[in-house]
N, C-alpha and C positions, 0 to 999 in steps of 0.2 A: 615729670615728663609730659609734655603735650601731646596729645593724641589728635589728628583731626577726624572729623566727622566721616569724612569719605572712606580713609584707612576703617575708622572702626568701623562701621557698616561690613566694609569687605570682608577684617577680620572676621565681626561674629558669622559671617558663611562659611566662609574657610576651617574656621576653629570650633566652630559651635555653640561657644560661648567666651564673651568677654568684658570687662567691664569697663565701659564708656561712659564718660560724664556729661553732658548737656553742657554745650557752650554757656560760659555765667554772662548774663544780658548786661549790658552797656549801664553805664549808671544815670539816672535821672536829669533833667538838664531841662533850663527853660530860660525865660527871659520875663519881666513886666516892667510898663510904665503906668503910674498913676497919681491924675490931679486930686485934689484937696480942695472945696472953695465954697463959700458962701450959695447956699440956695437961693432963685429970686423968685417971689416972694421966701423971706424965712420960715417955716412951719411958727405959727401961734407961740408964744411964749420960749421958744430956742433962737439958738442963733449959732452960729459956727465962729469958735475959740481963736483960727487959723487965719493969718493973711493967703489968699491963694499959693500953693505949694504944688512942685509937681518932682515928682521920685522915681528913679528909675534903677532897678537890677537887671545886671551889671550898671556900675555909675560912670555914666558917659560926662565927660569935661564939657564945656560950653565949646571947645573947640573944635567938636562934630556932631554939629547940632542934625543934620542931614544923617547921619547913621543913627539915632534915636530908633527904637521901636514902636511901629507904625502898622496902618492895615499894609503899606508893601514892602516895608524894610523892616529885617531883623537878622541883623549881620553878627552879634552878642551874644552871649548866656554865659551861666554861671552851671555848673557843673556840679553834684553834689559830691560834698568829700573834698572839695577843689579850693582851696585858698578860704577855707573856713566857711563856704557856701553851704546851703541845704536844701535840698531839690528833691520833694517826694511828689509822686500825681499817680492817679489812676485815671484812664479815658477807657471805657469798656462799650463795646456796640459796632455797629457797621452805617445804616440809616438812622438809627438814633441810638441816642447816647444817655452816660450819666459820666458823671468826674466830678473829680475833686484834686486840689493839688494843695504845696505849701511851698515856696520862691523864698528863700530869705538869704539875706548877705549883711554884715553886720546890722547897725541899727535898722535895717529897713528890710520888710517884709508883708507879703500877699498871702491871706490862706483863702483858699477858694473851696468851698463845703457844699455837697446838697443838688449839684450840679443838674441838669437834665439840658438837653440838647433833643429839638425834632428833628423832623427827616427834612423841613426848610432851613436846619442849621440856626437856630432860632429858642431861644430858650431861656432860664433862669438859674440864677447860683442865690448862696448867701457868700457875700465878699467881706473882707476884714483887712483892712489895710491900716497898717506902722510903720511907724518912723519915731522911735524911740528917742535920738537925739534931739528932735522936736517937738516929742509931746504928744504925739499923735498914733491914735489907735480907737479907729472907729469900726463898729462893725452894721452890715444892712441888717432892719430888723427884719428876721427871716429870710425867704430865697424870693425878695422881692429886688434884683438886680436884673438887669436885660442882659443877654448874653447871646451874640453873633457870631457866629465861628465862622472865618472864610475858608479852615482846610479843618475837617476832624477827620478820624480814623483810630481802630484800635490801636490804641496806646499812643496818640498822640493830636493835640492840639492848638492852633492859632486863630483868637477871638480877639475881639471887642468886648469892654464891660461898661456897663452904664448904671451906676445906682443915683436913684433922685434922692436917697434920705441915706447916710450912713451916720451912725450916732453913738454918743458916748451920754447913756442916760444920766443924771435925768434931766439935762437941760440944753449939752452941744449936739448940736447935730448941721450936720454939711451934706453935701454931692457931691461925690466923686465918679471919676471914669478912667477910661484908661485903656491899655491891651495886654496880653498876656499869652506866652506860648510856654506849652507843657509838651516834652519829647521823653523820648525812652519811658513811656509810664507804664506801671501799670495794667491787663488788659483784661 
């Protein structure tokens, strides 16, 4: 039987006591895109395994290339639990921040670790981005990624990422970017 909030409140006045459960929060949900491509110059001695590649959760068809997610569109997401998606994030703070999330939908998957966000919305992660059917799973070495968030808030988040090096030691290494929103997270 459901109970809402309002009734029990009333009740425990009324009654004195009773036992109400805390709404269960919404489940995890988010969205990313992100390229894959040759650095120019290469780092010394590497080079990037991949012809340029660009991946997006949810997988949008070439036929709404305009609903892609962007710094102003994100009309998409995958749901965790939801058609074999997985969507976990924390975003904790009010002016500044820290988070971390994990976006993944079959072969293809973002985990974002280590997080920090200023009070300019301005910050670093360590990024790890896959694509399994391709071959591909680079991580930045450390939390050397730039990270823009145009909206944060406890428990949720929509950024830009930018790593100049993500690598698969000890010889590919690429650049990737991309964006990524983290909702119901977390706080």
């Amino acid at each position: 039987m459901h109970v809402s909030s309002r009734w029990c409140v009333t009740a425990v006045f009324a009654l004195g006591a009773l036992s109400c459960s805390d709404p269960v929060a919404p489940p995890a949900q988010g969205a990313f895109i992100a390229s894959v491509r040759q650095a120019s110059p290469p780092p010394a001695g590497k080079s990037c395994p991949t012809s340029p590649v660009t991946f997006d959760v949810p997988v949008l068809n070439d036929s709404k290339p305009l609903e892609a997610l962007d710094r102003d569109t994100y009309l998409h997401k995958i749901i965790d639990g939801e058609d074999n998606a997985k969507a976990a994030c924390t975003v904790k703070g009010s002016s500044t921040f820290t988070f971390s999330g994990n976006l993944g939908l079959g072969a293809r998957a973002l985990r974002i670790a280590s997080g920090t966000l200023g009070a300019d919305k301005k910050g670093t992660a360590l990024i790890i981005v896959t694509d399994t059917s391709r071959s591909i799973q680079f991580s930045s070495p450390g939390a050397t990624c730039a990270i823009e968030a145009f909206q944060a808030k406890g428990g949720s988040m929509w950024a830009s990422f930018n790593c100049p090096a993500v690598e698969r030691p000890p010889t590919d290494s690429c650049l990737s970017d991309g964006f990524f929103v983290l909702e119901n997270c977390e706080q």
